[in-house]
Backbone as a printed PyTorch tensor [residue, N CA C, xyz], in Angstrom:
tensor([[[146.4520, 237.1740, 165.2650],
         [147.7360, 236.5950, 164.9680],
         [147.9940, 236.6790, 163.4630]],

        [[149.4090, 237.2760, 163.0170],
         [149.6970, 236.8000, 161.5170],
         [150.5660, 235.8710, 161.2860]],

        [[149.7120, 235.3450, 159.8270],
         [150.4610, 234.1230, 159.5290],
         [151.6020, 234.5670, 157.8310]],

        [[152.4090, 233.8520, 157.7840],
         [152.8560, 233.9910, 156.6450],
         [151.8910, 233.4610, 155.0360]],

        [[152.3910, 233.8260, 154.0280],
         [151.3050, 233.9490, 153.1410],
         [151.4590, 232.5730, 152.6220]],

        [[152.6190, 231.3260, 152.8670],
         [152.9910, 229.8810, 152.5920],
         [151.8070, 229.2870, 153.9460]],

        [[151.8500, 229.6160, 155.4510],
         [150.7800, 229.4560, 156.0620],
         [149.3730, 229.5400, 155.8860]],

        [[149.5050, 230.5950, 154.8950],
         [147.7920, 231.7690, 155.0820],
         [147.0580, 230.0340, 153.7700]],

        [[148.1170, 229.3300, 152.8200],
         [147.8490, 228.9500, 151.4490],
         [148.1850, 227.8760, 151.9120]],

        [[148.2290, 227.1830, 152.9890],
         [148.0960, 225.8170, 153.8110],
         [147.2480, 225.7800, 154.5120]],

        [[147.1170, 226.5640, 154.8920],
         [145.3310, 226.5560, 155.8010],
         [144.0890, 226.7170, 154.9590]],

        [[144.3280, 226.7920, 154.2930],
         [143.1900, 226.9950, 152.6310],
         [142.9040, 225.7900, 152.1790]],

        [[144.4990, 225.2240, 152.0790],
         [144.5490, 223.8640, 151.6700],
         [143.8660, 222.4860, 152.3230]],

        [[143.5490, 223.0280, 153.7260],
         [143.3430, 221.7690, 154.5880],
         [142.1400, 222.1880, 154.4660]],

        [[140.9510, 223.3830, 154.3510],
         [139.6020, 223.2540, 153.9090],
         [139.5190, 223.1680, 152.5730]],

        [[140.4260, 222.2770, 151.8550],
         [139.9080, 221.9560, 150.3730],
         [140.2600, 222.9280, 148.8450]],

        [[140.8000, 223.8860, 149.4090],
         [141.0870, 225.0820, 148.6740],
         [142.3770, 224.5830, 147.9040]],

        [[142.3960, 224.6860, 146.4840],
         [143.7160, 224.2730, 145.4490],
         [144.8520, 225.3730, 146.2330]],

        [[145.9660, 225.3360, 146.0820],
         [146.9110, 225.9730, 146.1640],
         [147.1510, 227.4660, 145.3170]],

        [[146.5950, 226.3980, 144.2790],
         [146.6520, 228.0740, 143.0590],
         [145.9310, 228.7130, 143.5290]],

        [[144.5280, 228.4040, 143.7300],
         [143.0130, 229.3380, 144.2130],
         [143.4980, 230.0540, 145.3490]],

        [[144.1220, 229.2390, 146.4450],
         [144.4070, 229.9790, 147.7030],
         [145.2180, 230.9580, 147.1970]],

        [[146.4600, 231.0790, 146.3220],
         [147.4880, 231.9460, 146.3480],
         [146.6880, 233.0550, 145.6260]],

        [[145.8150, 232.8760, 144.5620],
         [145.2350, 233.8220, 143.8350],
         [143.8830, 234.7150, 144.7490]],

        [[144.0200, 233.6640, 145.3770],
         [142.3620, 234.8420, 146.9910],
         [143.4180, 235.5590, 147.5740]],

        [[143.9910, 234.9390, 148.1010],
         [145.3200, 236.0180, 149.0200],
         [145.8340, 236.9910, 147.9240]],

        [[146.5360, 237.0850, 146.9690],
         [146.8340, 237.6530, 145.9860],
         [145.9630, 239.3630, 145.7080]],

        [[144.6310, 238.6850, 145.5710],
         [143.4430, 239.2720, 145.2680],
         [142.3510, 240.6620, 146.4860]],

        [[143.4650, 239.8400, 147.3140],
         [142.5970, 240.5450, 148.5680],
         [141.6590, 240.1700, 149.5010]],

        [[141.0320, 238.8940, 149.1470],
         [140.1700, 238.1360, 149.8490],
         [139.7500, 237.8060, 151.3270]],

        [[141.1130, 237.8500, 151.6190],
         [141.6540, 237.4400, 152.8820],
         [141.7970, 238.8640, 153.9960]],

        [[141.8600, 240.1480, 153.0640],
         [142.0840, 241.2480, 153.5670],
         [143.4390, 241.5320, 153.1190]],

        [[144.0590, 242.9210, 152.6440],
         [145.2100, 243.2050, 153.1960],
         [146.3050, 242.3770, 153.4670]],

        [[147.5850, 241.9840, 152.8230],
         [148.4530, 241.3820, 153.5300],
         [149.8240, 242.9860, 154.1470]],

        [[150.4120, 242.5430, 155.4240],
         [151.2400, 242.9530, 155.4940],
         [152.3460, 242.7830, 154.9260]],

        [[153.1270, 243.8460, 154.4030],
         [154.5340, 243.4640, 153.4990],
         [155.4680, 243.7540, 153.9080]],

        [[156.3240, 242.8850, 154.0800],
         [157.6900, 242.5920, 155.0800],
         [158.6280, 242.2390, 153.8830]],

        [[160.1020, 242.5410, 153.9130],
         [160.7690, 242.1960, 152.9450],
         [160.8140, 240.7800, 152.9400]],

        [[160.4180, 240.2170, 153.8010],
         [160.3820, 238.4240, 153.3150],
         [159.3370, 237.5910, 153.4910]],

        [[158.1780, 238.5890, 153.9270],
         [156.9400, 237.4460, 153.4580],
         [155.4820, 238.6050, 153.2850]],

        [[155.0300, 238.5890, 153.2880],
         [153.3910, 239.2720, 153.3480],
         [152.8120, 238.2190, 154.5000]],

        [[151.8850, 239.1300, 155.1200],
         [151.3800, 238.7260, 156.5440],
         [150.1390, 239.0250, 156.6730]],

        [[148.8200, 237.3770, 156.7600],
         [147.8700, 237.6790, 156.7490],
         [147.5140, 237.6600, 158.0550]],

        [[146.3790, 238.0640, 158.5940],
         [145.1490, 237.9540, 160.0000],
         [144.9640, 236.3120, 159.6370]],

        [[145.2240, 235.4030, 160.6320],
         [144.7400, 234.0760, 160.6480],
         [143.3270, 233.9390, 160.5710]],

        [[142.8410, 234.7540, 161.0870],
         [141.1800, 234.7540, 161.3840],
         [140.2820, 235.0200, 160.0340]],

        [[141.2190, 236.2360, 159.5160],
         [140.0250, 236.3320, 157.9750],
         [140.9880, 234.9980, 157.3180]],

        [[141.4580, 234.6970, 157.2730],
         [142.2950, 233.5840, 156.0070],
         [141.2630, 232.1560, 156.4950]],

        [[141.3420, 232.0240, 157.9480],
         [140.4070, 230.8240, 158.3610],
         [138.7900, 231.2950, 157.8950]],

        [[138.3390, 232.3240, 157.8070],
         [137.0300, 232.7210, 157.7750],
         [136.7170, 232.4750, 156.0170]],

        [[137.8500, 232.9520, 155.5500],
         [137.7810, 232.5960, 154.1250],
         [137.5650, 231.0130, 153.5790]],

        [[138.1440, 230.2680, 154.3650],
         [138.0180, 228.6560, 154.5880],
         [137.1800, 228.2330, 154.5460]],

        [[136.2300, 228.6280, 155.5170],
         [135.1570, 228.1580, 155.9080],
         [133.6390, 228.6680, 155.3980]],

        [[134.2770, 229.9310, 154.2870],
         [133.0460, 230.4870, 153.5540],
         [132.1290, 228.6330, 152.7780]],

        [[130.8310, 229.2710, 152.8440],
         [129.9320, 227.9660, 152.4220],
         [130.4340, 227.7040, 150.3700]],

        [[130.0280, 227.0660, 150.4470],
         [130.1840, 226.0850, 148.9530],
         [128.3160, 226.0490, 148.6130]],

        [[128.1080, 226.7810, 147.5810],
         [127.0980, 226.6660, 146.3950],
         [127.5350, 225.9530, 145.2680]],

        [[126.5700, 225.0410, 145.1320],
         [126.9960, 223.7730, 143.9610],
         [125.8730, 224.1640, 142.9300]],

        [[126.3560, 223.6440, 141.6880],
         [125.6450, 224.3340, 140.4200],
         [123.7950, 223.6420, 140.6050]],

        [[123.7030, 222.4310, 141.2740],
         [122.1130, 222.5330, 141.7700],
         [121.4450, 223.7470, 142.4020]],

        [[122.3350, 224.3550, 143.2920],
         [121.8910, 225.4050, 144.3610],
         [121.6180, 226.7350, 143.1490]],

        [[122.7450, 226.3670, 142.3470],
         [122.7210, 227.7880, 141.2960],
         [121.7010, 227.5920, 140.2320]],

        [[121.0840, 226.6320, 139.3220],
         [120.4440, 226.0720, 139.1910],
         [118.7840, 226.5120, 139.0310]],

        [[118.7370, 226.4340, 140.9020],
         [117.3700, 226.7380, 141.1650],
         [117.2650, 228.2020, 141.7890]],

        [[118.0860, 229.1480, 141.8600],
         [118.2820, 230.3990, 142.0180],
         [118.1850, 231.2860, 140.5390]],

        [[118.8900, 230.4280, 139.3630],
         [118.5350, 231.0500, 138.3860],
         [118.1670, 230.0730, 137.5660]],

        [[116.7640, 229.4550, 137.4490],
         [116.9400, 228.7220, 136.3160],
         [116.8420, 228.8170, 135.1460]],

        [[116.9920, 230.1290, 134.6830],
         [117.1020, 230.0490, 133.0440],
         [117.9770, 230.8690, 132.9340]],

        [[119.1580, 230.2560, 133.6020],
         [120.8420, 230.1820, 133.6390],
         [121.3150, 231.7690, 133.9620]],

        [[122.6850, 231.7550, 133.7970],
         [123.1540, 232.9930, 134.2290],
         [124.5830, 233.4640, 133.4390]],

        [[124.9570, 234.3080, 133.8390],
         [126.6070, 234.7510, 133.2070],
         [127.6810, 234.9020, 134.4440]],

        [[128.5620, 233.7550, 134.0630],
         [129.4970, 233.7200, 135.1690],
         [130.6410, 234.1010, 134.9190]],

        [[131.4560, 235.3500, 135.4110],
         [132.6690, 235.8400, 135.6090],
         [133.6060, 235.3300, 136.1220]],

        [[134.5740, 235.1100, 135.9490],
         [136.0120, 234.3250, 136.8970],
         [136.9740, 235.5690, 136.5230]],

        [[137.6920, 236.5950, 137.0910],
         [138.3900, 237.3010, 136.7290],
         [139.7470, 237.1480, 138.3620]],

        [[140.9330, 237.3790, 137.8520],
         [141.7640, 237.9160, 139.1400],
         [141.8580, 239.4660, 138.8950]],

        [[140.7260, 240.2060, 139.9610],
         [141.1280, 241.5330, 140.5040],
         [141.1930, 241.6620, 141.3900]],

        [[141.5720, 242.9880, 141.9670],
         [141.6080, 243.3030, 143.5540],
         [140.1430, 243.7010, 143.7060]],

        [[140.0020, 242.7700, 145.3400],
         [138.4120, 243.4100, 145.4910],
         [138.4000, 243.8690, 146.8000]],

        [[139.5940, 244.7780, 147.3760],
         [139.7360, 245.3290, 148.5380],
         [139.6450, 246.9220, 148.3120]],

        [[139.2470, 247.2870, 146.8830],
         [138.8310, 248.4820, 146.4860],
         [137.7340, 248.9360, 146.4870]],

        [[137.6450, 250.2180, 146.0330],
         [136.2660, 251.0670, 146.1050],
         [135.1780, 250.7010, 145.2520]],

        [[134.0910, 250.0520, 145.5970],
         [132.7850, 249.5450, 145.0620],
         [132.9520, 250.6580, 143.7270]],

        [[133.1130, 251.3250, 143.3500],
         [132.7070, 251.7230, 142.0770],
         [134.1760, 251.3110, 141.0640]],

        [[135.1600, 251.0260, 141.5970],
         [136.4500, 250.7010, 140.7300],
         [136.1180, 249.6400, 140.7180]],

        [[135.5030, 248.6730, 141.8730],
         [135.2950, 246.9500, 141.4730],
         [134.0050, 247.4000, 140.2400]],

        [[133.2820, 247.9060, 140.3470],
         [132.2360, 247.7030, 139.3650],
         [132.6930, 248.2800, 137.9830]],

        [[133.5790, 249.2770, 137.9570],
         [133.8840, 249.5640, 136.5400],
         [134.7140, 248.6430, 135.7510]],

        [[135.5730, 247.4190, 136.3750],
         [136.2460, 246.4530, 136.4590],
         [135.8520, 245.4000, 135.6430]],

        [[134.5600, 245.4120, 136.3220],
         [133.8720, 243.8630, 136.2110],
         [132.8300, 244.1490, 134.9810]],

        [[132.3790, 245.6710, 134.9460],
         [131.5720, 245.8320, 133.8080],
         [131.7880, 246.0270, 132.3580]],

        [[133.9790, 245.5690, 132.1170],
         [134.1760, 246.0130, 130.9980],
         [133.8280, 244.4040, 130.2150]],

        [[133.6370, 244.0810, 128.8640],
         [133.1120, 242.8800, 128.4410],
         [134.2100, 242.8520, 128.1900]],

        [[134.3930, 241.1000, 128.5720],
         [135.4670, 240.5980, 128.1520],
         [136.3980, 239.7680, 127.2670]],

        [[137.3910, 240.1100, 126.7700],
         [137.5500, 239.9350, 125.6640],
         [137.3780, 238.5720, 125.1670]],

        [[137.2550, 238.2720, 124.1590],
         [136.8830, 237.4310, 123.3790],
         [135.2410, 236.9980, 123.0310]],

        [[134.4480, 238.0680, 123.5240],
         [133.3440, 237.5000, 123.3170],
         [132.7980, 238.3360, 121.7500]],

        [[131.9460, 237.3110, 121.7130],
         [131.9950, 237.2930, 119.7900],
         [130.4980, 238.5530, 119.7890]],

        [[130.5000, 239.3460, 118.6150],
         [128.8820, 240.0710, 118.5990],
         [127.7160, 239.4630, 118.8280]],

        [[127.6870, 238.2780, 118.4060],
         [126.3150, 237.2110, 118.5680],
         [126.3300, 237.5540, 119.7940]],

        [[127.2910, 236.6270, 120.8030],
         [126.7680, 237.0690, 122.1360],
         [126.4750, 238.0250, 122.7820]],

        [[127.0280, 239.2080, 122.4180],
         [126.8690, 240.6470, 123.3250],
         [125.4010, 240.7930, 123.0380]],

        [[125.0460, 240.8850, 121.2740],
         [123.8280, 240.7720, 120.8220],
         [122.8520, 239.9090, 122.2160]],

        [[122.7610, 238.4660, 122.1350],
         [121.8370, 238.0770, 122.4140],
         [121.9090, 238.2320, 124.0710]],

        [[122.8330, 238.8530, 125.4480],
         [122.9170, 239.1630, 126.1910],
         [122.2020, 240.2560, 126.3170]],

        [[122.0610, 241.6700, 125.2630],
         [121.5060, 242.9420, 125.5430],
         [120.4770, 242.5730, 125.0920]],

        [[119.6890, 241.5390, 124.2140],
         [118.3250, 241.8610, 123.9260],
         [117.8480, 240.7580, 125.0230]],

        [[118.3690, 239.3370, 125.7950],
         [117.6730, 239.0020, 126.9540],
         [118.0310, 239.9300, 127.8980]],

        [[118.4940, 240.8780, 128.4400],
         [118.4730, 241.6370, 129.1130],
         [117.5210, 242.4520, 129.3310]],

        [[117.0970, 243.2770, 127.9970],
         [116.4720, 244.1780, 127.7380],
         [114.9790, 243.6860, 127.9670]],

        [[114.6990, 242.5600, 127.3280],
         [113.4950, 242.0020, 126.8440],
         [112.5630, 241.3620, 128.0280]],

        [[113.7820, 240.3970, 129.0160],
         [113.8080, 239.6620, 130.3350],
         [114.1040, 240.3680, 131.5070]],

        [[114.6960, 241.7120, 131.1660],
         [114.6010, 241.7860, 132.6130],
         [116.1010, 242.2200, 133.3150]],

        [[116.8100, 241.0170, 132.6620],
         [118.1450, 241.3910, 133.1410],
         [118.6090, 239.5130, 132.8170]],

        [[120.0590, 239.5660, 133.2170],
         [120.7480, 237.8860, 133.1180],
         [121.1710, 238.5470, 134.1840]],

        [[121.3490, 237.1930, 135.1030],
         [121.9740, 237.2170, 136.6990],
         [123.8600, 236.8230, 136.0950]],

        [[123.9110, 237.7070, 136.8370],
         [125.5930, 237.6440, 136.4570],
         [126.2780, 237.7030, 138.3180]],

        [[127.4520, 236.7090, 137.7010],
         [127.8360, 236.2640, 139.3420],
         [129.5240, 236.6150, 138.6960]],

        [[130.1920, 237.9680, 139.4430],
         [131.3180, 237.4220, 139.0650],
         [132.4980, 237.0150, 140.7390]],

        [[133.4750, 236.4680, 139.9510],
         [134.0460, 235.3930, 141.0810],
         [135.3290, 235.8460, 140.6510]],

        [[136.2090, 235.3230, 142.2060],
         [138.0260, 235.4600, 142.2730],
         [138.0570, 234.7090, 142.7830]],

        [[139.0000, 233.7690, 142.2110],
         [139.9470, 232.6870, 142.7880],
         [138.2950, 231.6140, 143.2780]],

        [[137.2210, 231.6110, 142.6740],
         [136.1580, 230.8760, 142.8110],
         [134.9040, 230.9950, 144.1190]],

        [[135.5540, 232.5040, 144.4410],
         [134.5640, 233.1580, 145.7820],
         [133.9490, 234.3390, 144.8030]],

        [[132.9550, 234.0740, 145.6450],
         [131.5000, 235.3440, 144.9080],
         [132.0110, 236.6530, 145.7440]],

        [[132.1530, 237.2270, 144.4230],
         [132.4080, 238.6090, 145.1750],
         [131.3110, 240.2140, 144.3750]],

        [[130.4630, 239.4970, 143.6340],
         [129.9050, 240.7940, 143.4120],
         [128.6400, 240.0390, 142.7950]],

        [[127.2750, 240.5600, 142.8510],
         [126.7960, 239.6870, 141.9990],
         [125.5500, 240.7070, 141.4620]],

        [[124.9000, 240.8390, 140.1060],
         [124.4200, 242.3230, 139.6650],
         [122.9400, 241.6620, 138.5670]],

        [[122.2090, 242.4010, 137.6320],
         [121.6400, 242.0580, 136.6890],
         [122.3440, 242.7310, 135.3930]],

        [[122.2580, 241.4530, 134.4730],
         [123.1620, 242.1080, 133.2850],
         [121.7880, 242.6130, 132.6820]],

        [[121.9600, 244.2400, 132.4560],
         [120.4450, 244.6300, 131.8070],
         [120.8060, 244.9050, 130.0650]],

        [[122.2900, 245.1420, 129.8280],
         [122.4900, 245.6920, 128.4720],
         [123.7620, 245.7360, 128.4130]],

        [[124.4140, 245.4380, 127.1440],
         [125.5670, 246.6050, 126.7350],
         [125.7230, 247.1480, 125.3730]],

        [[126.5440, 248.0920, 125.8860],
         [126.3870, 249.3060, 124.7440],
         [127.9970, 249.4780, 124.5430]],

        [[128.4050, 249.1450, 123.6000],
         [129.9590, 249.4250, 123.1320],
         [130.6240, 248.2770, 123.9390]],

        [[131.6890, 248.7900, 124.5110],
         [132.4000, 247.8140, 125.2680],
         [132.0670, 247.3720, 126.7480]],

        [[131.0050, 248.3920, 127.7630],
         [130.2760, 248.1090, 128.7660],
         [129.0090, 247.3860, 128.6380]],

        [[129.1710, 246.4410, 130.4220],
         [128.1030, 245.8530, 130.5390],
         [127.3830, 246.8930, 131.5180]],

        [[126.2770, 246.8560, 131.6250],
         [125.1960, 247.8530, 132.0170],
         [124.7190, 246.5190, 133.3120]],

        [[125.1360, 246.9700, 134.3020],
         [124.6150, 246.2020, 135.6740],
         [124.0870, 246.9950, 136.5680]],

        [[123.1080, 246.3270, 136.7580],
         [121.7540, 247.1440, 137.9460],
         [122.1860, 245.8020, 139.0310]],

        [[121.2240, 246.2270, 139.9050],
         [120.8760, 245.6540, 141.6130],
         [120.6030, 244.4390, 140.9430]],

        [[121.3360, 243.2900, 141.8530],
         [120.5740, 241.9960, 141.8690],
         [119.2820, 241.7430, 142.3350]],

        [[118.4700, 240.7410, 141.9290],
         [116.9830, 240.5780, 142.1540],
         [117.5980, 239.2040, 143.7870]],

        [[116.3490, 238.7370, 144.0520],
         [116.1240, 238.3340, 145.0770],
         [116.9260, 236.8520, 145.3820]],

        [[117.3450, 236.6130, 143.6580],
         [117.8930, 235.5510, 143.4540],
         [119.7220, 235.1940, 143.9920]],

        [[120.0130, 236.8680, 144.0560],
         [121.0260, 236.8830, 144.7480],
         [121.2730, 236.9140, 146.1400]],

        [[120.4340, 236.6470, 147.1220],
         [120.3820, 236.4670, 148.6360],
         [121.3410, 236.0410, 148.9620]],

        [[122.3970, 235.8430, 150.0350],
         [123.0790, 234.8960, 150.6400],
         [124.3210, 233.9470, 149.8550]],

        [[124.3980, 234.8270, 148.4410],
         [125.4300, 234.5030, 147.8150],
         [126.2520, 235.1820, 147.6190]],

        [[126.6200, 236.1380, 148.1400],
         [128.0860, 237.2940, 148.3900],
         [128.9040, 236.3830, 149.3020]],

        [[130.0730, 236.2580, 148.9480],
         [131.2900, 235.6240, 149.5630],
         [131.2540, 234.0530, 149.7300]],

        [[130.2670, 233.1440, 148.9530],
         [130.0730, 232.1810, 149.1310],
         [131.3700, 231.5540, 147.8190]],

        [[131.6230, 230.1870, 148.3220],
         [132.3560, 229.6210, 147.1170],
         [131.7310, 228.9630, 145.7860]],

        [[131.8450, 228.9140, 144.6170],
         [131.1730, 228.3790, 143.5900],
         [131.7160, 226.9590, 143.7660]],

        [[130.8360, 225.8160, 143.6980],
         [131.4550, 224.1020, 143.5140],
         [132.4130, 224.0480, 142.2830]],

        [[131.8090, 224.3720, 141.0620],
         [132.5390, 224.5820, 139.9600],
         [133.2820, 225.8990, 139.2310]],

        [[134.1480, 226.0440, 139.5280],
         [134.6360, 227.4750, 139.5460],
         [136.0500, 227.4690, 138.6320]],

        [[136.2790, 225.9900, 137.9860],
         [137.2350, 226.0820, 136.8550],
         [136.7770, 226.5470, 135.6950]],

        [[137.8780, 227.1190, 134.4340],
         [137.0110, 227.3270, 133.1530],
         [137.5500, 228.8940, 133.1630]],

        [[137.1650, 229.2410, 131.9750],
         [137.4340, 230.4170, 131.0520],
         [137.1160, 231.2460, 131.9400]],

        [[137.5410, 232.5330, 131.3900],
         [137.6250, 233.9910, 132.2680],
         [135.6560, 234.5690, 132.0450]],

        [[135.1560, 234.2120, 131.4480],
         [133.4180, 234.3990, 131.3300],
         [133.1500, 233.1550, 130.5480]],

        [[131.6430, 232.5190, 130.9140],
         [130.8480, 231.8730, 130.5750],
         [129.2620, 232.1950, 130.7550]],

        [[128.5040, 231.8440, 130.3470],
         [127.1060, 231.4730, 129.5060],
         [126.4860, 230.2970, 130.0850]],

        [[125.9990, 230.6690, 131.6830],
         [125.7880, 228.7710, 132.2360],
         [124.1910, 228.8120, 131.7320]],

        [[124.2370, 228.0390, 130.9640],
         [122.4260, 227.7370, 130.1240],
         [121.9170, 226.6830, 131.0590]],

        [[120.5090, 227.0950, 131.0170],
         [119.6680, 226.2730, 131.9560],
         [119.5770, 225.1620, 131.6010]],

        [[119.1360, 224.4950, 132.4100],
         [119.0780, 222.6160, 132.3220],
         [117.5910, 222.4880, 131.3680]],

        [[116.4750, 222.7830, 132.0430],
         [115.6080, 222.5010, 131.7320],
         [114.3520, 223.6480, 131.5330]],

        [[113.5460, 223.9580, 130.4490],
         [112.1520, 224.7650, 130.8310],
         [112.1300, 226.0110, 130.0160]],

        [[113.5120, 226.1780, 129.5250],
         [113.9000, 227.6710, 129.1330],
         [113.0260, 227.6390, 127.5970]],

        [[112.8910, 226.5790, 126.3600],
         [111.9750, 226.4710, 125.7040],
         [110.8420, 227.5990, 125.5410]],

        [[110.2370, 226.8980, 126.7750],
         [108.7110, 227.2510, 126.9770],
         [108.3990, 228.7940, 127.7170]],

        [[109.3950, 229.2670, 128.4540],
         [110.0150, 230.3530, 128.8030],
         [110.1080, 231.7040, 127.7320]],

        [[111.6130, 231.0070, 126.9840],
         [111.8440, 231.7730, 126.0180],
         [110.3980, 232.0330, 124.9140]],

        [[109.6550, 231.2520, 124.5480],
         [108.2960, 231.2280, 123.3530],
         [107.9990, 232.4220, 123.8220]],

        [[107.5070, 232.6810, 125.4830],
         [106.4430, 233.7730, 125.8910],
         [107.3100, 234.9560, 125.6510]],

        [[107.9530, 235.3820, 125.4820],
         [108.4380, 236.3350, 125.5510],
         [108.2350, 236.6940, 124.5760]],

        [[107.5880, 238.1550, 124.3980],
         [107.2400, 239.2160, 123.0600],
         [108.2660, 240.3650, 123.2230]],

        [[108.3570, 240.4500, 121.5970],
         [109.3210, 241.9650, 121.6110],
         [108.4980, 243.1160, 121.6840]],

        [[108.9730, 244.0850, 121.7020],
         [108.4140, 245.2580, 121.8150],
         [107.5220, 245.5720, 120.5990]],

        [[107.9540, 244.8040, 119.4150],
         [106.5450, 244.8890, 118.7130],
         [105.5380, 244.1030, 118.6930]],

        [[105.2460, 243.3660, 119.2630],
         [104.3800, 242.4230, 120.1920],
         [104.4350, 240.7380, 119.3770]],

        [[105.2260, 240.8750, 118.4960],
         [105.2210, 239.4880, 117.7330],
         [106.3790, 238.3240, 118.8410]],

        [[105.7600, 237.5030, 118.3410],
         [106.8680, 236.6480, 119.7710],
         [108.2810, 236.3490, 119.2010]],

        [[108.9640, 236.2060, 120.0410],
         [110.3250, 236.1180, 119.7500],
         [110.8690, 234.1200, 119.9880]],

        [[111.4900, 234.2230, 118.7800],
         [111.8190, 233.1980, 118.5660],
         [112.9590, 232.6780, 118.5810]]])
């Protein structure tokens, strides 16, 4: 059955979904495809309800999946496109971030392994990668590690806030960060 896209962003609403968020998932593609009619766009009730009912990860859950934090994306793109246009998308850095940070992103990257990077639309996980480096204006994303299981299409609890953030760990990262040696074996501080 299709619903209209004032329907598709009331049924969002009654599982908790802001109005804006709903209009910006539908918007985005989330929902699938809308049909376009000169007077409304027309979603599948079924993916718009399925979208509803996607689970909620709260920053505890995120937390203990990454605990020595992660890089979180909030962007509105279309993600009903071709896996390599979503990834060239999501891998350009975004603006406003200062050299310090790119800096200290490519050398924990480099040094650690990678930063778990989650990026999100309208506050649903839609891609999630290891930030290993960047070089100029790209971020360099490999395969997520194990930490990303079961978090594709899930909703973030906290999903207001700037277009990228820097979620720093709660606790441990200290003692973490000490061990870590650079490549010339002196420890990094």
């Amino acid at each position: 059955m299709l619903i209209s896209g004032r329907e598709a962003s009331a049924e969002l609403a009654e599982a908790g979904i802001s109005e804006r968020r709903a209009r910006r998932a539908l918007a985005c593609g989330l929902a699938g495809p809308p049909i376009r009619t000169r007077a409304a766009h027309l979603y599948d009730a079924t993916h718009v309800r399925e979208l509803g009912e996607r689970r909620i990860v709260w920053s505890a859950e995120m937390e203990r999946r990454c605990p020595d934090g992660y890089f979180l994306s909030r962007r509105a793109l279309q993600v009903d496109v071709d896996r390599e246009v979503l990834l060239h998308e999501l891998s350009v850095v975004p603006d406003g971030m200062s050299p310090w940070t790119r800096t200290w992103l490519s050398l924990r990257g480099e040094l650690c392994g990678g930063v778990p990077f989650v990026a999100t639309v309208a506050g649903f996980v839609v891609h999630g990668a290891d930030l290993v480096g960047i070089r100029g204006g790209q971020m360099h994303l490999a395969d997520p590690g194990t930490w990303f299981e079961g978090l594709a299409g899930a909703q973030l609890g906290s999903s207001l806030g700037r277009t990228w953030t820097i979620v720093a760990p709660r606790r441990g990262m200290a003692a973490r960060v000490a061990a870590v040696r650079s490549p010339t074996g002196l420890p990094v501080r």
